[in-house]
N, C-alpha and C positions, 0 to 999 in steps of 0.2 A: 186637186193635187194629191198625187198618193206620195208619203214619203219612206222611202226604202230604209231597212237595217243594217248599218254593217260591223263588222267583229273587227276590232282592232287586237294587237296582245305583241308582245316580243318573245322572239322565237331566241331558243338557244339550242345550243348542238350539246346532247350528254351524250357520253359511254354507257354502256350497260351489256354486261356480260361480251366483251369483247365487240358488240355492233355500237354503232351509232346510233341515236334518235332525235329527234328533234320534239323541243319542248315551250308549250306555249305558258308564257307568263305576263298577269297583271291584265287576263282579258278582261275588254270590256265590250258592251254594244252599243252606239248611238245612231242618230237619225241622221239620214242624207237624204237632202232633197236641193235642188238648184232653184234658188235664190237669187232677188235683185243686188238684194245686201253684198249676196255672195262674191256674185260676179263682179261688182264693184271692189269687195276685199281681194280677192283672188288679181285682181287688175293691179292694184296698190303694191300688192306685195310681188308682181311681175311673174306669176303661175303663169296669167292669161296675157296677149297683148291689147283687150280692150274690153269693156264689162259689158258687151251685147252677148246676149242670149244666142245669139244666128253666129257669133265665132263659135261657141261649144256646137252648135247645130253643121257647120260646115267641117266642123271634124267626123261626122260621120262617112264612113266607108261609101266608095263609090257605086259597088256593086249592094243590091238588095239582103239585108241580114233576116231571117226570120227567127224574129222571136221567142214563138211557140216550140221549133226546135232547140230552140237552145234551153229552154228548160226544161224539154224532156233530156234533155243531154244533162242538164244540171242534175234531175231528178233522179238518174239511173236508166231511165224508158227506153232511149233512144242511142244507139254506138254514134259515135260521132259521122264515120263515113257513110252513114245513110241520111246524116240531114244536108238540106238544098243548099248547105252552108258548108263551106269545107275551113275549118280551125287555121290561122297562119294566114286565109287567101282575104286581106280584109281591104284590098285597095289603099285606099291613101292612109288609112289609119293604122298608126301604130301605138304599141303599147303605152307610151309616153303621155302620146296624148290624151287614151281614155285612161289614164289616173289622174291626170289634169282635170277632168271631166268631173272625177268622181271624187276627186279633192274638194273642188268647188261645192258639190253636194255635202262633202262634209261641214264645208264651212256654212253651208246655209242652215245644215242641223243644229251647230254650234248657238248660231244666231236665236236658231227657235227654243233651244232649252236657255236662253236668257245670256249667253255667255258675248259679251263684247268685241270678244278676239279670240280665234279659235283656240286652243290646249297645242297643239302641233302645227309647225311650218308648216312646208309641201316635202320639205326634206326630211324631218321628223317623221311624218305621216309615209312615206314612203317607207323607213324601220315597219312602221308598223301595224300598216294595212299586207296583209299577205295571202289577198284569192288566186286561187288559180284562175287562167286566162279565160274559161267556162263562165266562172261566177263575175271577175271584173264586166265582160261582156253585154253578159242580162242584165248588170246593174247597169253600164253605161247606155244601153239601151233604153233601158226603164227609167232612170232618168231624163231622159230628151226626147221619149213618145208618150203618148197617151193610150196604153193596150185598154182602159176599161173599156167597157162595154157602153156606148150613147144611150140610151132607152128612152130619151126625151127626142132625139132626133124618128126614133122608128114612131113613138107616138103622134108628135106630128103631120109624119107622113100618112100614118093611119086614120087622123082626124081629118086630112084637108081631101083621102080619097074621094069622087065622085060615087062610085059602084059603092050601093048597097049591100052591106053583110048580112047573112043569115042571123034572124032575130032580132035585124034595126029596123027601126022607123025611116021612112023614104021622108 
């Protein structure tokens, strides 16, 4: 289970030489990862309508998201209109419901730094989780797949091969 970071903070709007800015306050970073716990709390407190793992999994988009582009789009690598993904086209998913998603993950980090009840509602947490639609995405992503790499699945296959490698014993 890999578990993601995310930045919370309250934004306020300052003046400054005649323009606007916007200013973050009281950041902080904790851990998001989706949880039994979670899904459970997140149920109770009526985020989710039931604590199965397969409602947050059936909130994903109907059409195919790739991963790998979105963080080169995250990273700067990639412009948006050249990945196989176009920003806005997400089928059935909408923004609501991956913060729902990625609430629940907050609440499962909650759970794992010792905390009984999370620090913020779902409505609190909305004040104060603020990624742009790029970064909620790979997060709700990375929450509900598993991108690592198997290395135990290619070894087995490579241990149960019949054909001889160069340098084994037959």
């Amino acid at each position: 289970m890999k578990i993601e970071k995310i930045t919370l903070s309250r934004q306020e709007l300052v003046e400054k030489d005649g323009e606007y800015e916007l200013v973050e306050k009281d950041k902080e970073t904790v851990p998001c990862v989706i949880t039994n716990r979670a899904l459970q709390l997140a149920r109770q407190e009526g985020v989710t309508k039931s604590s199965l793992a397969t409602d947050l999994l059936n909130l994903q988009p109907a059409d195919e998201i790739n991963i790998n582009d979105l963080k080169k789009i995250e990273n700067g690598e990639m412009d948006p209109e050249d990945a196989n993904i176009k920003l806005g086209e997400f089928g059935e998913v909408d923004d609501l419901k991956m913060l729902q998603a990625i609430y629940v993950g907050y609440i499962g980090g909650q759970i794992l730094l010792g905390n009984k009840q999370p620090k913020y509602s779902f409505d609190d947490f909305l004040e104060v989780y603020n990624a742009d639609v790029v970064e909620r995405t790979t997060l709700y992503m990375n929450l509900l797949t598993d991108t690592r790499k198997n290395d135990f699945k290619g070894e087995i296959e490579k241990s149960t091969s019949k054909k001889v490698q160069k340098g084994e014993k037959k």
